[in-house]
FISE-248438 format. One record per residue (C-alpha): residue in one letter; chain; x negated, y negated, z negated. Coordinates in pm, 1 decimal, decimal comma. Each point is the difference from the previous one (the first is absolute). Example, Ala and Ser with C-alpha at 12.3 -4.5 7.8 and 13.67 -1.06 7.14 Angstrom:
2
ATOM:a:A:-1230,0:450,0:-780,0
ATOM:s:A:-137,0:-344,0:66,0
! end
This chain:
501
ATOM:x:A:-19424,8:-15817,5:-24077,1
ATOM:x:A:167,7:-68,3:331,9
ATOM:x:A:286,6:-238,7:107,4
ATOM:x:A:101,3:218,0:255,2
ATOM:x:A:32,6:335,8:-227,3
ATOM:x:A:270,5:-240,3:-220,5
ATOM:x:A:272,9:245,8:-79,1
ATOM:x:A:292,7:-199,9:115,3
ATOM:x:A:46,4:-305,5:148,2
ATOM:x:A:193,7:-386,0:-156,1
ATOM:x:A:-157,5:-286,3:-62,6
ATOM:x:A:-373,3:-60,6:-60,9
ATOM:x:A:-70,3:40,9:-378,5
ATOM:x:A:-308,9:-241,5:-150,0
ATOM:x:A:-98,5:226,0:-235,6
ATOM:x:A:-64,1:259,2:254,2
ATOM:x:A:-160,0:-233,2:216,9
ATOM:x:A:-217,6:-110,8:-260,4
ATOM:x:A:-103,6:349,0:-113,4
ATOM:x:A:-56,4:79,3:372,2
ATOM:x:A:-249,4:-378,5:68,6
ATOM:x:A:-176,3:150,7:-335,8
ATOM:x:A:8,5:353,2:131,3
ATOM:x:A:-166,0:-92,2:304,8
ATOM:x:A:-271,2:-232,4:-128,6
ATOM:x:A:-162,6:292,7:-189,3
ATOM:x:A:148,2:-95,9:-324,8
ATOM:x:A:208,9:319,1:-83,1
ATOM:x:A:7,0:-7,4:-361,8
ATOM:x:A:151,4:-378,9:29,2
ATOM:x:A:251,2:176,7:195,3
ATOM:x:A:131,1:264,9:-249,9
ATOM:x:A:29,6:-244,9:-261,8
ATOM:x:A:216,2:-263,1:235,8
ATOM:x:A:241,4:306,2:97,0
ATOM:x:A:15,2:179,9:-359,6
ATOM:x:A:56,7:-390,1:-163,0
ATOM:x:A:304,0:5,0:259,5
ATOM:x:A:101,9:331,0:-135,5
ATOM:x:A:0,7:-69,5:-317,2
ATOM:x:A:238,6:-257,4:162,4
ATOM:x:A:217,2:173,9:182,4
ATOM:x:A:-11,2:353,3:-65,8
ATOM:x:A:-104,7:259,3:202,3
ATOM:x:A:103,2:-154,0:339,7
ATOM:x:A:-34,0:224,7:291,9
ATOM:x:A:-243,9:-224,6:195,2
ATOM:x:A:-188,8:-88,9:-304,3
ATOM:x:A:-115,1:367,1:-38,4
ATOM:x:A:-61,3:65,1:367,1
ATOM:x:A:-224,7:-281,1:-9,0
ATOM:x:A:-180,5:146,7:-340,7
ATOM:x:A:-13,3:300,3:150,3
ATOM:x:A:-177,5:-112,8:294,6
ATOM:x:A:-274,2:-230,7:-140,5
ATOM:x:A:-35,1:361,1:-239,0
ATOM:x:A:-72,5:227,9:348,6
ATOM:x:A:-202,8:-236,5:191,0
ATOM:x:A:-217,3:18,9:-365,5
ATOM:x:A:-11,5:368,9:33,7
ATOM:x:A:237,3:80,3:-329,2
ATOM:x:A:196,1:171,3:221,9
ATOM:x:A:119,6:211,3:-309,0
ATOM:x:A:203,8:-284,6:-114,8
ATOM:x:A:86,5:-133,5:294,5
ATOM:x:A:200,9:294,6:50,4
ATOM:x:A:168,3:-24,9:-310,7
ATOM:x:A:131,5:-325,1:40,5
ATOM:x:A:98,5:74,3:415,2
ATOM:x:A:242,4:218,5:-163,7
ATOM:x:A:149,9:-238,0:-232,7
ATOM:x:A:38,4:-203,3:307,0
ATOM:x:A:155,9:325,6:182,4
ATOM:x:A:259,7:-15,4:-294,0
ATOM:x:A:153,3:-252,3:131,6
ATOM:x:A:-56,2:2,0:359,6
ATOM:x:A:-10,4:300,5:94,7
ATOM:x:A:-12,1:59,2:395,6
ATOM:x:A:-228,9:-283,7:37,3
ATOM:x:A:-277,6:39,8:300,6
ATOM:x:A:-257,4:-255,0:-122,9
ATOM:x:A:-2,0:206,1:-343,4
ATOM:x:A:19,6:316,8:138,0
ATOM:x:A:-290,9:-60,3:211,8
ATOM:x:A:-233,6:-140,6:-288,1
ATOM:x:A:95,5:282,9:-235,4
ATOM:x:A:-81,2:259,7:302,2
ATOM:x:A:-401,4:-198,3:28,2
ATOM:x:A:-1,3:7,1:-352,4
ATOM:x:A:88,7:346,7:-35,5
ATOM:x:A:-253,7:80,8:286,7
ATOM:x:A:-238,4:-207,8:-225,6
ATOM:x:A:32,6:226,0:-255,6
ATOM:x:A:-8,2:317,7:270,9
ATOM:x:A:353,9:126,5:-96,2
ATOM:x:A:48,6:34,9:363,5
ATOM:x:A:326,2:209,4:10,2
ATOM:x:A:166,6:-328,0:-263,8
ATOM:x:A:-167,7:-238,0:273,2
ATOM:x:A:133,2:169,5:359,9
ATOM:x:A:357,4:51,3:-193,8
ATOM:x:A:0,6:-437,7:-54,1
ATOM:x:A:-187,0:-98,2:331,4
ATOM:x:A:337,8:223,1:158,6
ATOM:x:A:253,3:-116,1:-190,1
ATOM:x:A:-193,8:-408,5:70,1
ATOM:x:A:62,6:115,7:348,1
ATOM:x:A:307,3:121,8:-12,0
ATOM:x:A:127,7:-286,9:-136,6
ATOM:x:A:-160,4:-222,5:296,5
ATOM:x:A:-26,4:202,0:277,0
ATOM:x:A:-127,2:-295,3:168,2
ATOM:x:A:-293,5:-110,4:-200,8
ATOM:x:A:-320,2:95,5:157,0
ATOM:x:A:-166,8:-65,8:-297,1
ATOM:x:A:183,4:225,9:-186,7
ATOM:x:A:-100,0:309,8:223,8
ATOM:x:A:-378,0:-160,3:8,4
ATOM:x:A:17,0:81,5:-389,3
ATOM:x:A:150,9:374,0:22,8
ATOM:x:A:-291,3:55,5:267,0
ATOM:x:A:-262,6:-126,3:-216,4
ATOM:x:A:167,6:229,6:-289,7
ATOM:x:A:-9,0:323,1:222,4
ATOM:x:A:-363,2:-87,9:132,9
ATOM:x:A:-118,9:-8,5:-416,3
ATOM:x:A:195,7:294,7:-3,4
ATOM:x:A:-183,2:212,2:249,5
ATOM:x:A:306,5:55,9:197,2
ATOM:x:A:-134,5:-131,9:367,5
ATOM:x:A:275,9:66,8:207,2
ATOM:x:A:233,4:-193,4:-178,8
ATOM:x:A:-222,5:-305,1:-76,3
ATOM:x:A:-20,7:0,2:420,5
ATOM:x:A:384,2:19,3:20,9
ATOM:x:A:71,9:-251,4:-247,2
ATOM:x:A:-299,0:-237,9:209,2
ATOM:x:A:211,4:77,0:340,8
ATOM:x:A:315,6:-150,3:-173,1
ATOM:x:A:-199,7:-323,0:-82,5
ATOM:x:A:-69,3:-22,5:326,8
ATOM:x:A:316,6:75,5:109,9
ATOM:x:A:152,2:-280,1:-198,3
ATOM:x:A:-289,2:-264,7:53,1
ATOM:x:A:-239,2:152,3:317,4
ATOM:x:A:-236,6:-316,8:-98,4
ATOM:x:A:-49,6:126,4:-320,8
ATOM:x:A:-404,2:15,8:-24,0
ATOM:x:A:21,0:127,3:-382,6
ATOM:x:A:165,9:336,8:129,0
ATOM:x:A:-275,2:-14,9:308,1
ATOM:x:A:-248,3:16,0:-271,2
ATOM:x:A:137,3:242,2:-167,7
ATOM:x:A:109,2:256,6:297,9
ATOM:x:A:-386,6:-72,4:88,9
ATOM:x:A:-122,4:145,3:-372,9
ATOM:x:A:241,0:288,7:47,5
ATOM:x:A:-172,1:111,7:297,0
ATOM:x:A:-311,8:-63,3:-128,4
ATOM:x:A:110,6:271,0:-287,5
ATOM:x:A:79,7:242,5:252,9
ATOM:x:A:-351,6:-17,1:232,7
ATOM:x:A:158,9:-202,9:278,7
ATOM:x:A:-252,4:-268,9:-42,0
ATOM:x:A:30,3:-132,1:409,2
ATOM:x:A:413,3:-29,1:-76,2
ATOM:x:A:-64,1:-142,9:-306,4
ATOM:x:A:-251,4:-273,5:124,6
ATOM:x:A:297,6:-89,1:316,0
ATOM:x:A:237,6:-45,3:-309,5
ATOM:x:A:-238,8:-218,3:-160,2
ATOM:x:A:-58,6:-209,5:286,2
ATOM:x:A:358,1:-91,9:-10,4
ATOM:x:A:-12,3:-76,5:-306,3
ATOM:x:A:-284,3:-268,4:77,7
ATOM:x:A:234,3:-179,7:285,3
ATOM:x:A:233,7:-43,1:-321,0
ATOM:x:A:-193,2:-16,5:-272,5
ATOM:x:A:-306,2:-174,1:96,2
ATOM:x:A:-334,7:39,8:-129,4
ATOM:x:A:126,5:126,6:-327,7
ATOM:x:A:-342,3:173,0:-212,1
ATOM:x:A:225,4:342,6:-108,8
ATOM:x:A:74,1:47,5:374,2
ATOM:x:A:-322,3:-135,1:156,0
ATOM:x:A:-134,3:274,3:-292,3
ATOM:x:A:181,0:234,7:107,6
ATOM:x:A:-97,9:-29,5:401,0
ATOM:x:A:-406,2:-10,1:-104,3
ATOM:x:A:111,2:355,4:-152,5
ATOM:x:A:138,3:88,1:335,4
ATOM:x:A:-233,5:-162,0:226,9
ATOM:x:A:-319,1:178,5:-210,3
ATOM:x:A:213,2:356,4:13,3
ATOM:x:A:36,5:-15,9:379,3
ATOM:x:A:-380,3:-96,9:48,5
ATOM:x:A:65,6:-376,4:135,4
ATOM:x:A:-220,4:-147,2:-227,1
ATOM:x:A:-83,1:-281,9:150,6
ATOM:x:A:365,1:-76,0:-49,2
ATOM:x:A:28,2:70,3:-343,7
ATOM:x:A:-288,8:-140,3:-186,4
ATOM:x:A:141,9:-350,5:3,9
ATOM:x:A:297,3:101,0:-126,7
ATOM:x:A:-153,1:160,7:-267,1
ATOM:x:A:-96,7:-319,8:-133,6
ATOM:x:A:348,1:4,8:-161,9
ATOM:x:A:-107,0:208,6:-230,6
ATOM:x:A:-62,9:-307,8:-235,6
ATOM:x:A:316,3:-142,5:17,8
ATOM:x:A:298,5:106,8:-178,7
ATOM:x:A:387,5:-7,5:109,9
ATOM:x:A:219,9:-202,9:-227,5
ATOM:x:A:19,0:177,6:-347,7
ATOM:x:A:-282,4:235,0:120,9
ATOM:x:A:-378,6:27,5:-72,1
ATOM:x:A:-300,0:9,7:234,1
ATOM:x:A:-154,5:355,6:103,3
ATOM:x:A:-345,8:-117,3:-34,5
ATOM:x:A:-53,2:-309,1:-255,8
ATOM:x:A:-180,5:-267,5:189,2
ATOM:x:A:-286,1:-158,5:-108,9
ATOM:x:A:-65,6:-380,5:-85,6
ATOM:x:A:-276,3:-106,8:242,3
ATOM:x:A:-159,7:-355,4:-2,5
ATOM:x:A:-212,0:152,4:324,2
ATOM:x:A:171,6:18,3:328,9
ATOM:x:A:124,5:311,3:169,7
ATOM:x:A:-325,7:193,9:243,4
ATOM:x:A:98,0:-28,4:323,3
ATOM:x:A:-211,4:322,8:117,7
ATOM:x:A:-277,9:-217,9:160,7
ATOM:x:A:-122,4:-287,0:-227,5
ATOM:x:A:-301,4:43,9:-196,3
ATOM:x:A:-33,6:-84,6:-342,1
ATOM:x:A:-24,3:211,0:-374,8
ATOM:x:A:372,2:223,5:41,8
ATOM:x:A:185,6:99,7:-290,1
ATOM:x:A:196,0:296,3:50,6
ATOM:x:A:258,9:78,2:-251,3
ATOM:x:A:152,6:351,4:-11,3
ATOM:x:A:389,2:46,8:-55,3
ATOM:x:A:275,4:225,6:-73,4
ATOM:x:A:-136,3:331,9:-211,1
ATOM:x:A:-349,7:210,2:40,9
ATOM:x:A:111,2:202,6:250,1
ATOM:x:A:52,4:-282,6:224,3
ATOM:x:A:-358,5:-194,9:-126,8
ATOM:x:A:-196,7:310,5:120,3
ATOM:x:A:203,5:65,5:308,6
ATOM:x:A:-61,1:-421,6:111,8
ATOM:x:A:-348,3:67,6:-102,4
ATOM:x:A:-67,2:183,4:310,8
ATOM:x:A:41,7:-358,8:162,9
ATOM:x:A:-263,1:-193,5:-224,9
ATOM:x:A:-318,6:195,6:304,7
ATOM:x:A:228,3:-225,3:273,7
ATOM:x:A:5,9:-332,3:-194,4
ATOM:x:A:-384,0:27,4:-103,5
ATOM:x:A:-86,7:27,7:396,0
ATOM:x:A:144,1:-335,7:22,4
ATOM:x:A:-64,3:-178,6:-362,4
ATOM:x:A:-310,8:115,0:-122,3
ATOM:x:A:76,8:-119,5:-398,7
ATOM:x:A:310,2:154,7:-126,6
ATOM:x:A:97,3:22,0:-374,4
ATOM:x:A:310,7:258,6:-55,4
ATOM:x:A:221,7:-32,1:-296,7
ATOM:x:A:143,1:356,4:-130,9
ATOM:x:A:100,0:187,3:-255,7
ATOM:x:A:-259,6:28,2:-269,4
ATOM:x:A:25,7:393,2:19,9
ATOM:x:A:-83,7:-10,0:358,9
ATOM:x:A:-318,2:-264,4:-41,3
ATOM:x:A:-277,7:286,7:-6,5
ATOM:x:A:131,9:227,1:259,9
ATOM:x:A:-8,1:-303,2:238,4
ATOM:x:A:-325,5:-115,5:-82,5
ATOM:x:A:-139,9:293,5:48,9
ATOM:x:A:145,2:98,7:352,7
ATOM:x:A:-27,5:-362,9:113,4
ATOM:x:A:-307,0:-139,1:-140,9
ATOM:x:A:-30,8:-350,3:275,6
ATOM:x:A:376,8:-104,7:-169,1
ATOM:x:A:12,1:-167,3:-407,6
ATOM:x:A:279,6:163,7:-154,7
ATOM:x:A:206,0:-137,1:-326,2
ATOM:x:A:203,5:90,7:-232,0
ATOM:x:A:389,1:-188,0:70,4
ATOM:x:A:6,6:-200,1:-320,3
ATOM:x:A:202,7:-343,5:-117,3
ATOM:x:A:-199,5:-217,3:27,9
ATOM:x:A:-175,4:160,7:266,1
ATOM:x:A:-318,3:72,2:6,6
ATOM:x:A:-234,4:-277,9:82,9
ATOM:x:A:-128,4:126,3:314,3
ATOM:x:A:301,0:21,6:166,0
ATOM:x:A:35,6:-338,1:-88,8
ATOM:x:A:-271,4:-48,6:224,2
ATOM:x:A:143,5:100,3:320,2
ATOM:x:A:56,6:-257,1:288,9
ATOM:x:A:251,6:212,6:179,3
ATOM:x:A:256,5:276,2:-169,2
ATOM:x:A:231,4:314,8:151,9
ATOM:x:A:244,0:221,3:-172,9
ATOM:x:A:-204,0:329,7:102,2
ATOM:x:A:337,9:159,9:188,1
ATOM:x:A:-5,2:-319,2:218,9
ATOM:x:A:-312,7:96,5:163,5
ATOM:x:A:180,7:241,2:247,1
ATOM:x:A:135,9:-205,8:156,5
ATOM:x:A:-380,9:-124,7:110,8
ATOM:x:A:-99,7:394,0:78,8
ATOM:x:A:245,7:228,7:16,6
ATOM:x:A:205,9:-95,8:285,9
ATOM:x:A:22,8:320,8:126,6
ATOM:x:A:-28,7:382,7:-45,7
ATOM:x:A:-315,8:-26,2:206,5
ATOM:x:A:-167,0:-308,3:-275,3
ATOM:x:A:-45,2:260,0:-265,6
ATOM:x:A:-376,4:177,7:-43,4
ATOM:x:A:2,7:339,7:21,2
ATOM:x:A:-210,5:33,3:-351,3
ATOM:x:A:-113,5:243,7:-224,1
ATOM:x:A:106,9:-160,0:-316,3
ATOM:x:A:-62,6:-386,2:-100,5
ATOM:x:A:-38,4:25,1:-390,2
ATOM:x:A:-279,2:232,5:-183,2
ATOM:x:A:35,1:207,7:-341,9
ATOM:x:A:-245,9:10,0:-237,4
ATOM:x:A:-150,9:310,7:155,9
ATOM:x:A:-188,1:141,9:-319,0
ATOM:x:A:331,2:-19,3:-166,2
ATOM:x:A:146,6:166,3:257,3
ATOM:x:A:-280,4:225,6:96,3
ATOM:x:A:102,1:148,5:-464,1
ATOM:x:A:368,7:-15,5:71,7
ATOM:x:A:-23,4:238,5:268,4
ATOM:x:A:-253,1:191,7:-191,9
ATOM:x:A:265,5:111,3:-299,0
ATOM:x:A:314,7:-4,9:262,2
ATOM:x:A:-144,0:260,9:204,1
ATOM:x:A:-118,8:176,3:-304,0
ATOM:x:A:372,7:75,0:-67,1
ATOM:x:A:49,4:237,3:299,5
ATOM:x:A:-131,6:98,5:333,4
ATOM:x:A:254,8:-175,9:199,6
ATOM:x:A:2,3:-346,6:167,2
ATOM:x:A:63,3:-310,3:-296,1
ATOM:x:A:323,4:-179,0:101,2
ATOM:x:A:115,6:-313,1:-172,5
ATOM:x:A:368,9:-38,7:-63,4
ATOM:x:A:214,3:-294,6:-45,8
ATOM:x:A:348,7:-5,0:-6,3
ATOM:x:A:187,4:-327,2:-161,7
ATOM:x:A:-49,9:-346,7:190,4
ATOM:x:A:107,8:-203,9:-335,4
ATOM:x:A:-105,1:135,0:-313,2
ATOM:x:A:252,9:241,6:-189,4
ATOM:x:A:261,0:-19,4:201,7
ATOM:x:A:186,9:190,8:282,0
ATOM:x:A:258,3:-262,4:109,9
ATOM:x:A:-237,4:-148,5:244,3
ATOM:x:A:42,0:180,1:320,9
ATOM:x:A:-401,1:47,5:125,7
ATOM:x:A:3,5:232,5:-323,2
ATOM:x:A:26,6:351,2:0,2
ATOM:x:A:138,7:177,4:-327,0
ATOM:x:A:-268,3:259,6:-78,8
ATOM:x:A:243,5:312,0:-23,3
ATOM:x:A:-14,2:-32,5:386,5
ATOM:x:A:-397,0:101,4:-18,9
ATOM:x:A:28,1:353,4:-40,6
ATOM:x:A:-94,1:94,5:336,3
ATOM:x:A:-281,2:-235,7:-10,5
ATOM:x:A:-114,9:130,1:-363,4
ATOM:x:A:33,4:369,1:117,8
ATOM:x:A:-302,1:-21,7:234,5
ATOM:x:A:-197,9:182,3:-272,0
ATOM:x:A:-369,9:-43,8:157,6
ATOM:x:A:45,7:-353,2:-33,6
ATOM:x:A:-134,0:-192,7:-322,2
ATOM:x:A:227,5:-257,5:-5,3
ATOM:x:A:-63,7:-412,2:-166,2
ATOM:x:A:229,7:-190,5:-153,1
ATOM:x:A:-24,2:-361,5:198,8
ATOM:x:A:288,7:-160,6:-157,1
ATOM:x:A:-9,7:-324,2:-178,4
ATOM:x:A:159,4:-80,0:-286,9
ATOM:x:A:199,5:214,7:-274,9
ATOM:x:A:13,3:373,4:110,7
ATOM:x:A:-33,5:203,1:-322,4
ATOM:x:A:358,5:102,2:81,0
ATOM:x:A:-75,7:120,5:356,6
ATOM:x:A:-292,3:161,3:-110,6
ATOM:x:A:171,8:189,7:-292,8
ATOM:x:A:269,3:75,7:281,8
ATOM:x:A:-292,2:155,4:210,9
ATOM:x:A:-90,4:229,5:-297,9
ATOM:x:A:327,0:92,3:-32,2
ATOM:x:A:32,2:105,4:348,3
ATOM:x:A:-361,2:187,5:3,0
ATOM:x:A:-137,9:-222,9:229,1
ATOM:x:A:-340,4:-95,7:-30,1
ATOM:x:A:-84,1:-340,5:29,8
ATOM:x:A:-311,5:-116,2:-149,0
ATOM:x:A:86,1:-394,3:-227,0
ATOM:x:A:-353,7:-177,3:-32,1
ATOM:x:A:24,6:-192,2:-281,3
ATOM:x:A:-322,7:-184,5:106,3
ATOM:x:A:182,8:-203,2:282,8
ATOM:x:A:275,6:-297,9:-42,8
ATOM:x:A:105,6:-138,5:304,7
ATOM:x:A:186,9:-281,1:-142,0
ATOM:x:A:-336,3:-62,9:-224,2
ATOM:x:A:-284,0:59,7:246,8
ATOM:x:A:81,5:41,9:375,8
ATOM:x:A:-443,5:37,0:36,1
ATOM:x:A:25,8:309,2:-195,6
ATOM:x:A:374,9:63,6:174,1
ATOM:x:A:-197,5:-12,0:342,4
ATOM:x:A:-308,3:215,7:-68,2
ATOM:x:A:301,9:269,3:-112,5
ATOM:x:A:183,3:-63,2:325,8
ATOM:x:A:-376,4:81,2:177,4
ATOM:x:A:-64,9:288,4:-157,3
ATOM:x:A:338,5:173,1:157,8
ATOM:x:A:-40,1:229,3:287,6
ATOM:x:A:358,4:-138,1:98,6
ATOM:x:A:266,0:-196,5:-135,1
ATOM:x:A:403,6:6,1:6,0
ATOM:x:A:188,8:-249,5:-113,7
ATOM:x:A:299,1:-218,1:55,1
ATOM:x:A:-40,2:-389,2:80,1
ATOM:x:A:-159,0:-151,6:-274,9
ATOM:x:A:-363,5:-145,9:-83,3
ATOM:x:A:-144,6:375,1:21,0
ATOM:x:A:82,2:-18,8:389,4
ATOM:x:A:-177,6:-282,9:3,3
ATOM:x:A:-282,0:63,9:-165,8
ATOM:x:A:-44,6:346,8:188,2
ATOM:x:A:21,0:-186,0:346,0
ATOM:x:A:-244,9:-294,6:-92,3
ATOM:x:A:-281,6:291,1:-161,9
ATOM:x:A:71,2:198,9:334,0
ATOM:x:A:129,4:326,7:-184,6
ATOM:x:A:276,0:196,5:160,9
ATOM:x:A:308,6:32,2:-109,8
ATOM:x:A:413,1:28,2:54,8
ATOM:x:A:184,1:-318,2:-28,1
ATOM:x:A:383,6:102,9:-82,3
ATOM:x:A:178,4:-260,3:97,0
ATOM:x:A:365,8:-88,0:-89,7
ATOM:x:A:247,7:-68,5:281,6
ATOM:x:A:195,3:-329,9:90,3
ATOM:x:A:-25,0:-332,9:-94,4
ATOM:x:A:-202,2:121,1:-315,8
ATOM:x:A:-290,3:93,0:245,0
ATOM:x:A:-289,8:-254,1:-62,0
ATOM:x:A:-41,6:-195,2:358,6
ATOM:x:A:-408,1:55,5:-15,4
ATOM:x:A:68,5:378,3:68,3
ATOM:x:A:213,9:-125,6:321,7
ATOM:x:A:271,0:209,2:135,6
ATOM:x:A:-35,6:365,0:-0,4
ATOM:x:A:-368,3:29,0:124,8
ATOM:x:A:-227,1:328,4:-115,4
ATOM:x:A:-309,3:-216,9:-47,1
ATOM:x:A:-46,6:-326,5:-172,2
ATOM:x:A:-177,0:-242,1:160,3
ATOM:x:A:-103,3:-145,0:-304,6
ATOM:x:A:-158,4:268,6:-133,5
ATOM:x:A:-123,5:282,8:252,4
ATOM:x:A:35,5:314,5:-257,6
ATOM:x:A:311,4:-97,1:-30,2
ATOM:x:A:224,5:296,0:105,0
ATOM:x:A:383,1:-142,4:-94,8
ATOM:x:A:293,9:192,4:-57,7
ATOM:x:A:351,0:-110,9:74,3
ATOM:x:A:342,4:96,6:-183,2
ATOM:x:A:226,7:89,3:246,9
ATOM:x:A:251,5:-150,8:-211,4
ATOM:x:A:-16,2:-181,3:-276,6
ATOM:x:A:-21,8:161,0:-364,1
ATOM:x:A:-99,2:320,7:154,0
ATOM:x:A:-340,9:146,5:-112,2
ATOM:x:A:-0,5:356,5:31,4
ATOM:x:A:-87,0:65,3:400,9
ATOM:x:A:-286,6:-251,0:-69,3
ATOM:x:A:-155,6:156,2:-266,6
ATOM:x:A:81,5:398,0:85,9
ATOM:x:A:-191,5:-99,7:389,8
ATOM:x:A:-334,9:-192,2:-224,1
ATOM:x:A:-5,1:284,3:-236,2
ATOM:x:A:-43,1:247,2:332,9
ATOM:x:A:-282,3:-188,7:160,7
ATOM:x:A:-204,5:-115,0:-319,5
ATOM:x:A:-402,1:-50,3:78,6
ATOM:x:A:-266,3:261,8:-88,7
ATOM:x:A:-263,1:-144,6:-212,1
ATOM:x:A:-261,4:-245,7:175,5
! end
């Protein structure tokens, strides 16, 4: 609930105020029952429900929120401060055409309220609708040119459309007004990474573990008692991996650099990822992350979260080792899976993922499987199913469609990424979008075609439009031109797909 969002103006009303002081202090539910005691006062009072209604959005009921903003609009109607919560409520609940129709008639009401346009940008941005979240971010500025929200903003916009060196100017002048806020500082390691200064952008990236008011972290930090590794002291390290498994391997190509200057080095990962470590990297102890930890990291006199350790070794382009893959499969596992694969057919086995979060499409590194075909129709090909997680339905959808795509029933990669890996090894090539199969191809050294989703939705360790990845050298990644659009992608990999090796 906010002060400034009151719906009209008089004299300063204690109850509000004293909904708003409990409100604020985190006790919400003390709040309701000070505002609906008043109304069972006074009635339904106009500012009374706006107030309701506002402790009821910022708790995410945004259903009934709604309900009572148009009691409210009952009897003031053609106020802005309503209209624009109902249109962020409405977004909320992604009615987007209800939304746009309130932010305009918020604005039309005060034309001269920049925060009034700030919300019908935001609306059209949710919305998809680029071009007019930019217009309605020029009016801001128009109205207030020191605006640094609307800098933000007009920085993420361009960041949607590809223009990652406009969008990192706009986000500089955002930092002259905003300071060293952690969504913009965020936001300009994205950048900085994209455009290859990385020296620049790993200590911004440190604001990953800090969170904007009323937002959450991107990578939960850890509680160390052991202080931060400098890159040069010596003394038992503790690294602790972050963010999900496609990120733990990928930082795992770092652990070679940090052994070179600590010789004792404990890393603390996911469990699933314990015996693939300890088997490519036999001088490092691995754990399993655990609360309470496990004792041995316990034992550390020095501790790193492991993306933190580029900024001690990858400086550069020219800092990362030109290797032939950093983690090992079991290689008699492997050695069987290829054994039945290529049993299927004469063609070259090619593992197949399509989904970055498991069953579902909305995220925008996934490709829905209908857009396969021409990938499917290479008919020498005997073709693995790499994805992780529920895919009886894309698999009965393959049937359907007569493609042949062989489900091993054998391998869960959300069980047992050992036996996820030694299926990965025993591909002759790989194509998949960005998800932990890229990453697990590019660490085991196996070839394959990154698709790769354009914009801001690009992950920053692929950088900006580059064939190769410098991470991983078999990397060959494939750009949208645009984003949402799949089809050139996948009809130019389905005309150059390997022979059998």
């Amino acid at each position: 609930m906010s002060k400034k969002n009151a719906p009209a103006g008089g004299t300063v009303d204690p109850v509000l105020e004293a909904a708003h002081r409990q409100h604020a202090g985190g006790d919400s539910k003390g709040a309701l029952q000070t505002l609906n005691q008043a109304r069972a006062r006074r009635g339904d009072d106009p500012a009374l429900l706006f107030a309701i209604a506002n402790i009821l959005r910022d708790l995410g009921q945004h259903q009934g929120a709604l309900e009572i903003y148009r009691m409210v609009e009952a009897a003031l109607p053609g106020n802005a401060a309503l209209l624009n919560n109902m249109a962020n409520t409405l977004c909320a609940l992604k009615d987007f055409t209800g939304a746009q129709a309130k932010a305009a008639a918020a604005c039309a009401h005060e034309p001269g309220n920049p925060e009034l346009y700030l919300t019908a940008a935001n609306i059209a941005c949710a919305a998809g609708d680029l071009d007019g979240a930019a217009a309605g971010l020029r009016r801001v500025l128009e109205l207030d040119p020191a605006h640094g929200g609307a800098m933000l903003n007009m920085a993420e916009i361009l960041a949607d459309r590809g223009d990652i060196p406009a969008s990192l100017e706009w986000q500089q002048r955002a930092r002259a007004r905003l300071g060293d806020h952690p969504r913009l500082l965020f936001n300009m390691s994205q950048s900085l990474f994209r455009l290859g200064r990385l020296a620049e952008a790993w200590p911004m990236y440190e604001t990953r573990f800090q969170s904007a008011p009323g937002g959450k972290p991107r990578s939960v930090p850890r509680i160390c008692r052991q202080p931060r590794w400098d890159g040069a002291a010596q003394g038992k390290l503790l690294v602790w991996m972050e963010q999900g498994v496609g990120e733990e391997i990928l930082y795992a190509s770092l652990l070679p650099d940090a052994m070179a200057r600590c010789a004792d080095i404990v890393v603390e990962c996911d469990k699933r990822l314990v015996p693939l470590f300890a088997r490519s990297l036999p001088g490092i102890a691995f754990v399993a992350r655990s609360q309470p930890p496990d004792p041995l990291a316990e034992t550390a006199a020095l501790q790193i979260p492991a993306a933190s350790l580029g900024q001690h070794f990858r400086a550069g382009y020219a800092d990362f080792p030109a290797h032939k893959g950093f983690l090992r499969a079991d290689a008699a596992k492997a050695a069987a899976m290829r054994e039945i694969y290529r049993a299927l057919g004469k063609g070259p086995v090619i593992g197949v993922s399509w989904r970055s979060k498991p069953r579902t499409y909305e995220d925008p590194k996934s490709i829905p499987l209908g857009l396969w075909g021409p990938v499917f129709a290479h008919q020498d090909a005997v073709f693995v199913n790499l994805q992780y997680g529920d895919c009886a339905e894309d698999i009965a959808f393959c049937q359907q469609q007569g493609w042949r795509l062989h489900h091993d029933p054998s391998v869960d990669p959300l069980q047992n990424l050992d036996v996820f890996a030694a299926q990965v090894a025993a591909c002759d090539h790989v194509i998949t979008v960005s998800n932990t199969t890229a990453h697990v191809a590019g660490a085991l050294n196996v070839t394959a075609d990154v698709l790769v989703s354009a914009g801001k939705d690009a992950p920053h360790h692929w950088f900006e439009r580059r064939e190769n990845s410098p991470w991983y050298p078999s990397l060959k990644l494939r750009w949208q031109n645009s984003p949402g659009r799949w089809g050139d992608l996948l009809d130019g990999i389905a005309r150059t797909l390997p022979a059998r090796r």
